[in-house]
Rosetta silent file (secondary structure, phi, psi, omega in degrees, C-alpha in Angstrom):
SEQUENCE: XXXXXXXXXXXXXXXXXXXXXXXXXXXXXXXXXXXXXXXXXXXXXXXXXXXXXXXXXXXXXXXXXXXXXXXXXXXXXXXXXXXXXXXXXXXXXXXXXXXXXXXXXXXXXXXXXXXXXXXXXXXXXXXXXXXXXXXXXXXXXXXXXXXXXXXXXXXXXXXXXXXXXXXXXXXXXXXXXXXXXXXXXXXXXXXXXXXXXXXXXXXXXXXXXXXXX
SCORE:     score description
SCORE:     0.000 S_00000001
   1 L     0.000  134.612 -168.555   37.744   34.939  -24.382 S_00000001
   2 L  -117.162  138.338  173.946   37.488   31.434  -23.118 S_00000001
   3 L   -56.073  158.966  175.788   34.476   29.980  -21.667 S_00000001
   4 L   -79.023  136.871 -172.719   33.940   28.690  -18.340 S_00000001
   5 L   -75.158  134.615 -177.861   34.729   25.327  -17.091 S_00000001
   6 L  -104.717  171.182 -168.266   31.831   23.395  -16.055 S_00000001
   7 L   -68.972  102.746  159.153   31.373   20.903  -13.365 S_00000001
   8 L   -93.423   48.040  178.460   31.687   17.230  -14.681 S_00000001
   9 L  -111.888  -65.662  155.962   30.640   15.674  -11.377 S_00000001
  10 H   -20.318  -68.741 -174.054   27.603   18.344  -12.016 S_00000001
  11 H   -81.637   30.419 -169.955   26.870   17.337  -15.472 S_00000001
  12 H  -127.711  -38.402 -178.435   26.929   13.825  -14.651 S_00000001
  13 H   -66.114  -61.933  173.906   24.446   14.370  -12.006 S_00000001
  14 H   -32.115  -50.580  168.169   21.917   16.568  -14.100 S_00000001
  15 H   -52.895  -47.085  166.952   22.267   13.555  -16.710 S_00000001
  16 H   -59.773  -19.243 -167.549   21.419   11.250  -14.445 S_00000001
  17 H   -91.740  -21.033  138.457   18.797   13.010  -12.497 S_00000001
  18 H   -32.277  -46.902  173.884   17.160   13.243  -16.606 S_00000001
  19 H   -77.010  -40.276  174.533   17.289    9.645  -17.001 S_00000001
  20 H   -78.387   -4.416  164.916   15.412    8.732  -13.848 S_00000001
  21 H   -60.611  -55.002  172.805   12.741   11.126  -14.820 S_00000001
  22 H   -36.462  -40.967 -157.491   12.355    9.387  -18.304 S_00000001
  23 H   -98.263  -26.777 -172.623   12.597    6.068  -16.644 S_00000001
  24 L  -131.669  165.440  176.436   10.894    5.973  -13.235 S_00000001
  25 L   -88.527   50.185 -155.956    8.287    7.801  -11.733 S_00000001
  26 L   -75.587   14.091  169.400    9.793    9.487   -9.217 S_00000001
  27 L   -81.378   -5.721  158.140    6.738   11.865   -7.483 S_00000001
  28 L   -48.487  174.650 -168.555    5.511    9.566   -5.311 S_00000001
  29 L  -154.198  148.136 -162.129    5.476   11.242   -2.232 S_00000001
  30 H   -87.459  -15.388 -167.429    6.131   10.087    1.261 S_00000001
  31 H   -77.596  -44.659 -149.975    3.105   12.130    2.900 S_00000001
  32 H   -42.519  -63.138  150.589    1.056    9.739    0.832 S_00000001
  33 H   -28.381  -55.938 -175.624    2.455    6.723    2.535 S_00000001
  34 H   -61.550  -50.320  178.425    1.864    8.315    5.621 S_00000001
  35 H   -94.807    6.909  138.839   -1.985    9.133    5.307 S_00000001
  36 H   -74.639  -34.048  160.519   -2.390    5.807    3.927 S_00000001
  37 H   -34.983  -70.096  179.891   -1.064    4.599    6.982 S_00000001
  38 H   -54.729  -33.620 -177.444   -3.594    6.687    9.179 S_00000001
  39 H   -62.707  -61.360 -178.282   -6.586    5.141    6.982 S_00000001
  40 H   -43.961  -42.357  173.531   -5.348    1.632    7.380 S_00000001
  41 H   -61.261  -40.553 -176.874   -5.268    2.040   11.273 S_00000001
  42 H   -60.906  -27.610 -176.071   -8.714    3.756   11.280 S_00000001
  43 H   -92.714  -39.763 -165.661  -10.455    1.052    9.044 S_00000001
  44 H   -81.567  -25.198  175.461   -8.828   -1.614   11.204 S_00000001
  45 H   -70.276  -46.903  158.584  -10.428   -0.079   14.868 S_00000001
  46 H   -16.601  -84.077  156.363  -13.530    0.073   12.542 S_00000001
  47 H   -27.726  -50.829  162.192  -13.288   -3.231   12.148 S_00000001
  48 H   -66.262  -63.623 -165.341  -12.745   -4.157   15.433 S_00000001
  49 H   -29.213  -58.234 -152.855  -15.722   -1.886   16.964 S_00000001
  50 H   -67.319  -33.512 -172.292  -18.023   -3.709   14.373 S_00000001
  51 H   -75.907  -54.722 -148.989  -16.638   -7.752   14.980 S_00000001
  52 H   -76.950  -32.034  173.319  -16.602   -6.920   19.361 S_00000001
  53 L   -96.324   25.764  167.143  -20.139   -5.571   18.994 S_00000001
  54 L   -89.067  -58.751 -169.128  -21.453   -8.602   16.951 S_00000001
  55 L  -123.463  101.534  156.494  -19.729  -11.053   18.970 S_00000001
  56 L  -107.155  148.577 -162.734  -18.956   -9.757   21.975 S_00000001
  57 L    75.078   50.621 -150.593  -15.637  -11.079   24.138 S_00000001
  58 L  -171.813 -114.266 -167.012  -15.327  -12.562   20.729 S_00000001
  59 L    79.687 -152.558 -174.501  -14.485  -10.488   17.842 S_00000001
  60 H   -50.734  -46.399 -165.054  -12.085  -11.405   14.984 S_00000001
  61 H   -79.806  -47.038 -175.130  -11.534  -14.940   16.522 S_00000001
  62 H   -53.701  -38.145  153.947  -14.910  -15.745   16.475 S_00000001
  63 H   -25.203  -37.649 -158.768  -15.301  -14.671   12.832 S_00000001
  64 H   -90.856   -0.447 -178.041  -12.383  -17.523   12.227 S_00000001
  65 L  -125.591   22.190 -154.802  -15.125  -20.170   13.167 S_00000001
  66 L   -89.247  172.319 -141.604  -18.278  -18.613   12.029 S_00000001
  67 L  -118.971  167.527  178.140  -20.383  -20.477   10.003 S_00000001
  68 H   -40.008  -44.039 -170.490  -21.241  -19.669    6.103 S_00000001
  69 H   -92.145   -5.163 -179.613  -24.613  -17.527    6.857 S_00000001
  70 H   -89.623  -41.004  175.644  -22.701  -15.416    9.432 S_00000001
  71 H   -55.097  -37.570 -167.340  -19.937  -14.618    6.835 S_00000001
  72 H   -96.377   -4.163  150.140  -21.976  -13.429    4.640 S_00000001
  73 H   -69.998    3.303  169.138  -23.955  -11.206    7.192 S_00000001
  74 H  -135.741    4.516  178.271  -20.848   -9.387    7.815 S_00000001
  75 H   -64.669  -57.919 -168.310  -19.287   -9.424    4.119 S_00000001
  76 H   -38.807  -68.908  163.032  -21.110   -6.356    3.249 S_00000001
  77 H   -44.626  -72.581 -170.927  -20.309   -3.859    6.003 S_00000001
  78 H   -29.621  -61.163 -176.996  -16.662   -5.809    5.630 S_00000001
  79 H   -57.834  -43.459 -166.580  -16.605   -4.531    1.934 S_00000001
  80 H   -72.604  -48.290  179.981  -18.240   -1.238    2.345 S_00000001
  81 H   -64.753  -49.117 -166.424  -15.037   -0.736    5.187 S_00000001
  82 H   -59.616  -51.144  178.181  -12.760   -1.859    2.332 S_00000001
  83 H   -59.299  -26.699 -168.503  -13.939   -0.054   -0.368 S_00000001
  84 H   -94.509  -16.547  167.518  -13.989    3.450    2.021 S_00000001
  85 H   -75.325  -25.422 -159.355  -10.514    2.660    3.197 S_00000001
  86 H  -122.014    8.330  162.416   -9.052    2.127   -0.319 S_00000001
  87 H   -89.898  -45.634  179.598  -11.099    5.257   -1.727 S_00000001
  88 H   -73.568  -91.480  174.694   -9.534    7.560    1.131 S_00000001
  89 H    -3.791  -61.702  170.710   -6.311    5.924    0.581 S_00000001
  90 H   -97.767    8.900  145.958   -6.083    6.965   -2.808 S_00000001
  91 H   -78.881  -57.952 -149.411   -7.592   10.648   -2.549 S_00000001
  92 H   -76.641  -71.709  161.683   -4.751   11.139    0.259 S_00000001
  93 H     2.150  -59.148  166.286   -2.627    9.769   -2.429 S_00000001
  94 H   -70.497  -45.230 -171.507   -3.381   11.651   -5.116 S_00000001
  95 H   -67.264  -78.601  166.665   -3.176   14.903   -3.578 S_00000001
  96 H    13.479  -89.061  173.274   -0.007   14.530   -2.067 S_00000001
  97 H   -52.589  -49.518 -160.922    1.878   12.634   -5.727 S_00000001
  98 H   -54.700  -70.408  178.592   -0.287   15.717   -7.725 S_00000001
  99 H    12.791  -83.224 -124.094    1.876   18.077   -4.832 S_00000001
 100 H   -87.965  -31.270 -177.586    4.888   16.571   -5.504 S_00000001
 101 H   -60.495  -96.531 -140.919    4.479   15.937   -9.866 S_00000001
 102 H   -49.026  -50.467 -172.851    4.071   19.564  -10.200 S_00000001
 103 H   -50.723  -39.821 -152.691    7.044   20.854   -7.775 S_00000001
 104 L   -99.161   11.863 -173.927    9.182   18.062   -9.799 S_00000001
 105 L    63.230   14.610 -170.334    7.978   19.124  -13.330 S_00000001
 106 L   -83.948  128.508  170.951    6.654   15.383  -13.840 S_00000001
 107 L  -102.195  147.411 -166.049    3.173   14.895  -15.098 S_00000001
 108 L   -81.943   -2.549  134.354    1.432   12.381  -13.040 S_00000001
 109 L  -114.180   89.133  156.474   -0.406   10.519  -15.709 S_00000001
 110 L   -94.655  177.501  160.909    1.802    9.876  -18.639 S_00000001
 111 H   -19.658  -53.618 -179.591    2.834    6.667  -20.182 S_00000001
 112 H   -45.111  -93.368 -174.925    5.018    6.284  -17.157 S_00000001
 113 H   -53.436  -44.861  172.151    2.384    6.447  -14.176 S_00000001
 114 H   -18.145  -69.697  174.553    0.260    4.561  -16.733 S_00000001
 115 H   -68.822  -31.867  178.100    2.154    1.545  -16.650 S_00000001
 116 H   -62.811  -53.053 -178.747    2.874    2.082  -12.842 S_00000001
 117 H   -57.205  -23.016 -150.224   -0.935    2.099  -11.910 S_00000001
 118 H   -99.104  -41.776  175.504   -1.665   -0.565  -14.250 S_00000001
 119 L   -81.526   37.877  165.279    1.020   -2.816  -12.697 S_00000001
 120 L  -102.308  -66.500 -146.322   -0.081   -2.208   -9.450 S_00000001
 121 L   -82.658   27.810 -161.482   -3.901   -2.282   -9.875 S_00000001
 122 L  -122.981  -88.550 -146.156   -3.448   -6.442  -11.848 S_00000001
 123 H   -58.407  -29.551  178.782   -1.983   -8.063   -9.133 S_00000001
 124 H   -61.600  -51.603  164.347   -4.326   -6.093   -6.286 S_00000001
 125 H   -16.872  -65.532 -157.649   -7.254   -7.228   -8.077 S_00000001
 126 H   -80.785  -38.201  172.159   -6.627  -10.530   -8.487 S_00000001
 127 H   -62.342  -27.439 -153.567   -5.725  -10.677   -4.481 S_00000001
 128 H   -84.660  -47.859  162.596   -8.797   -8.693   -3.550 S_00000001
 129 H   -64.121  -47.852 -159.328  -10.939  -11.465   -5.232 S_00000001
 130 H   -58.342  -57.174  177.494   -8.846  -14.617   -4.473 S_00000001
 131 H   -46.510  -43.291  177.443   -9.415  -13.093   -0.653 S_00000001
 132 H   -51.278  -44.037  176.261  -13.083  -12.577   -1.304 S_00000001
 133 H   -88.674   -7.270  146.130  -13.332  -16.189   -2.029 S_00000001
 134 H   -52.278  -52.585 -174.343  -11.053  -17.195    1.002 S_00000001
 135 L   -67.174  -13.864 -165.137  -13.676  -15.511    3.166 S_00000001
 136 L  -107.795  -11.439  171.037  -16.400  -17.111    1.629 S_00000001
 137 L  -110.419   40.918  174.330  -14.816  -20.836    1.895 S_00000001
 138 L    30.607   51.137 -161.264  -14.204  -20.015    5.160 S_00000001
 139 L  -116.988   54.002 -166.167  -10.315  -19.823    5.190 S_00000001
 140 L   -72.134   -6.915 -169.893  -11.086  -16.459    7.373 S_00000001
 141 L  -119.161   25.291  160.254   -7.275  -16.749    9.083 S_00000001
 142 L  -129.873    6.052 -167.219   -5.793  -16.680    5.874 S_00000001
 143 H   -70.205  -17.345  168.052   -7.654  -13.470    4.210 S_00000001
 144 H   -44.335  -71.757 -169.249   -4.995  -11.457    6.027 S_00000001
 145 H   -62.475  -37.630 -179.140   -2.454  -13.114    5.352 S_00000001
 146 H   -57.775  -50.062 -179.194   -3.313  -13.281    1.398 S_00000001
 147 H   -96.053   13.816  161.164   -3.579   -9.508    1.050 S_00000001
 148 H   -55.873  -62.289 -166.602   -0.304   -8.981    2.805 S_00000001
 149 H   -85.422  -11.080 -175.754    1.222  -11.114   -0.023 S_00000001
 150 H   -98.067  -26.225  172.736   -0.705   -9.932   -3.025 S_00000001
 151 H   -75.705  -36.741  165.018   -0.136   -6.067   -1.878 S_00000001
 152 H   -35.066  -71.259 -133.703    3.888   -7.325   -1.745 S_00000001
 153 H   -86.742  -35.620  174.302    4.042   -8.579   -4.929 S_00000001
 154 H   -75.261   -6.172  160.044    2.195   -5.597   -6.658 S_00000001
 155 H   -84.116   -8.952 -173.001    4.324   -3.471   -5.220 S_00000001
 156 H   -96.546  -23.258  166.126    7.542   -5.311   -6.173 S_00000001
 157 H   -80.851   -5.621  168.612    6.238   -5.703   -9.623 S_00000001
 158 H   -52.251  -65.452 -135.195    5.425   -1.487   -9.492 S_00000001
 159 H   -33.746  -63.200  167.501    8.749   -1.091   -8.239 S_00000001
 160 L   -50.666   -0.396  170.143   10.621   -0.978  -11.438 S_00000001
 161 L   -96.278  -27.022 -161.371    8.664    1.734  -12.471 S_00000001
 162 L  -152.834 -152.324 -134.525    9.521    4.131   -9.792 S_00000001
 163 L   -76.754  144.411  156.542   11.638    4.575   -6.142 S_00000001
 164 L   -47.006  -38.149 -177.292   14.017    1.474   -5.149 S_00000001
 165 H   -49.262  -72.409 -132.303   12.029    1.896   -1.493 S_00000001
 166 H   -78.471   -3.439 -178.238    9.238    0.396   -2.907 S_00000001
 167 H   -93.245  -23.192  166.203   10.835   -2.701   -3.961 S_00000001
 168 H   -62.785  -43.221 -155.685   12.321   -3.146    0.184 S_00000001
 169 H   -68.460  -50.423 -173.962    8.460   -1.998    1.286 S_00000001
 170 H   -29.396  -58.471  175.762    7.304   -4.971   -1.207 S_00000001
 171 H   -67.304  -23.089  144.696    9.426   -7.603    0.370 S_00000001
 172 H   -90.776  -19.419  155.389    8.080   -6.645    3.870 S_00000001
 173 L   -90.163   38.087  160.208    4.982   -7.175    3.313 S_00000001
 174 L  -114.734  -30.351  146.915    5.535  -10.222    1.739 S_00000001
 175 H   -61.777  -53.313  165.460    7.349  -11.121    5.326 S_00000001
 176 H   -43.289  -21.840 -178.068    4.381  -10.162    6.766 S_00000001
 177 H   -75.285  -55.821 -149.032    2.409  -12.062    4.817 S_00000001
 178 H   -84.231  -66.130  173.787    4.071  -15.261    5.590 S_00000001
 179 H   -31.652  -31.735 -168.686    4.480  -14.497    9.427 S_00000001
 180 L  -105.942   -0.770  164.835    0.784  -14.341    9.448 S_00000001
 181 L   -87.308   25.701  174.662   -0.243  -17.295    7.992 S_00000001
 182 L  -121.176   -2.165  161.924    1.369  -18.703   11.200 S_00000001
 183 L  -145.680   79.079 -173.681   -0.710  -17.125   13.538 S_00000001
 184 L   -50.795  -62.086 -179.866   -4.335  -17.074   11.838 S_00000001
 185 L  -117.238   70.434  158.723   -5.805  -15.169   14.870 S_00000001
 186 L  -140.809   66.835 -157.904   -3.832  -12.109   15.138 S_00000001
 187 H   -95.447  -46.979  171.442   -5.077  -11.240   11.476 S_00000001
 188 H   -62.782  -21.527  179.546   -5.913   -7.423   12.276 S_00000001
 189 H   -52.438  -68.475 -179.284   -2.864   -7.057   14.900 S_00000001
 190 H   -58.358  -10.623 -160.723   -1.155   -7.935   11.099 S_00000001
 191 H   -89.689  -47.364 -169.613   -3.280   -6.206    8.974 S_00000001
 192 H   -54.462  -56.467 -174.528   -2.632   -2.825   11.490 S_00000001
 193 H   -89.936  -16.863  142.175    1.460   -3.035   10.963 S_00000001
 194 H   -38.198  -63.276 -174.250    1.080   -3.561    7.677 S_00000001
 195 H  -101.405  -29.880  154.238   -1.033   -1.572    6.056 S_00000001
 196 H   -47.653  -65.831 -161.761   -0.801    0.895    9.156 S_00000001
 197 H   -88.988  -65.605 -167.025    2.450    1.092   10.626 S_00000001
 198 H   -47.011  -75.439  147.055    4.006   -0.006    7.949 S_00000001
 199 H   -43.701  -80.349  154.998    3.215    2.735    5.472 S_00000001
 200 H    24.546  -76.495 -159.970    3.524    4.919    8.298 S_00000001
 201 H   -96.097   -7.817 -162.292    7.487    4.306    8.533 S_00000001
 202 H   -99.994  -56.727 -178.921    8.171    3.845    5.131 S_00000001
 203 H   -56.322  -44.808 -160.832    6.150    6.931    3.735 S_00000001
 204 H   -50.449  -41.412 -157.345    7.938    8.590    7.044 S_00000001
 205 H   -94.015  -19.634  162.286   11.054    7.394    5.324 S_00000001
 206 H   -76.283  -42.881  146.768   10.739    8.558    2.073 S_00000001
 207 H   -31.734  -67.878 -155.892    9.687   12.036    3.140 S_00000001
 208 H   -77.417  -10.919 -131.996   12.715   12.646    5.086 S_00000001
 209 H  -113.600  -62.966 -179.611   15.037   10.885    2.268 S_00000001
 210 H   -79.359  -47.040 -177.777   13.504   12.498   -0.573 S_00000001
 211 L   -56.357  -92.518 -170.688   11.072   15.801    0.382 S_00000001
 212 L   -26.833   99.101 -154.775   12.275   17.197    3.185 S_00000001
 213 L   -57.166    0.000    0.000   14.024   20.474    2.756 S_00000001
């Protein structure tokens, strides 16, 4: 009795769809992107409410001339926004990638995510201070721009751990980055389609690419 012929176009996929499990991290999840998106816009209207009722008919451009004891009267609240935007950011995050790790049999911290998070969380660090001390030597029209370019580059060195998207999303916000050190007071307008928008269409795009039934 002779067995049945299998599919090698099949078994070539099944290998392959094995190897990028091993190799990359492939449970990100596009919702993630998406409700990171919604945070980023909400912490940037934050932001505004809080600079237009300090300085009002002012705002962010006044902030670009303020003087040393006014920066640091508005670092705190500034930080406090940062830290609750990048806590909500990664609780929407998690839940989502857990979502998607379990449907895809992947667990989300092995070795694997290990190394993703860790090359991820080196270069954001190192931006998140280098910015701190932009703000505080009063280079306030470039703190934008800086975590635009330092958010690129850890995602394009993530990248190689996990979806090819994330190495395109890198590389626009590293245009973004650049754009906006050329116009110093439109720093939240950039900060909004970045970290907003930007995620937004990307998670949006990843959903649809990957997810979506």
């Amino acid at each position: 009795m002779s067995r049945p012929a299998t599919d090698p176009l099949a078994q070539l996929t099944e290998i392959r769809a094995i190897m990028e499990r091993s190799s990359r991290f492939i449970s990100l999840s596009g919702l993630s992107g998406v409700g990171a998106g919604v945070v980023a816009l909400a912490g940037t209207a934050a932001g505004h409410w809080y600079l237009q009722q300090r300085y009002p008919n002012a705002g962010y451009l006044r902030l670009l001339q303020s003087t040393p004891q006014e920066r640091e009267l508005v670092l705190p609240y500034l930080l406090l926004l940062a830290v609750g935007m990048i806590g909500a950011a990664l609780a929407v995050a998690f839940f989502f990638t857990l979502r998607r790790a379990r449907r895809a049999g992947q667990p989300l911290w092995s070795a694997l995510g290990r190394r993703l998070a860790l090359s991820l969380f080196i270069p954001l660090a190192a931006g998140g201070l280098f910015c701190i001390a932009l703000f505080l030597q009063g280079a306030v029209g470039l703190v934008v721009p800086g975590l635009l370019l330092f958010y690129g580059l850890a995602l394009l060195n993530a990248s190689k751990y996990t979806l090819d998207e994330i190495r395109w999303f890198g590389l626009t916000q590293i245009g973004l980055g650049l754009v906006a050190v050329l116009f110093p007071g439109f720093g939240l307008a950039f900060f909004a389609l970045g970290f907003g928008l930007g995620h937004m269409g990307y998670g949006l795009l990843m959903y649809n690419r990957y997810e979506r039934q």
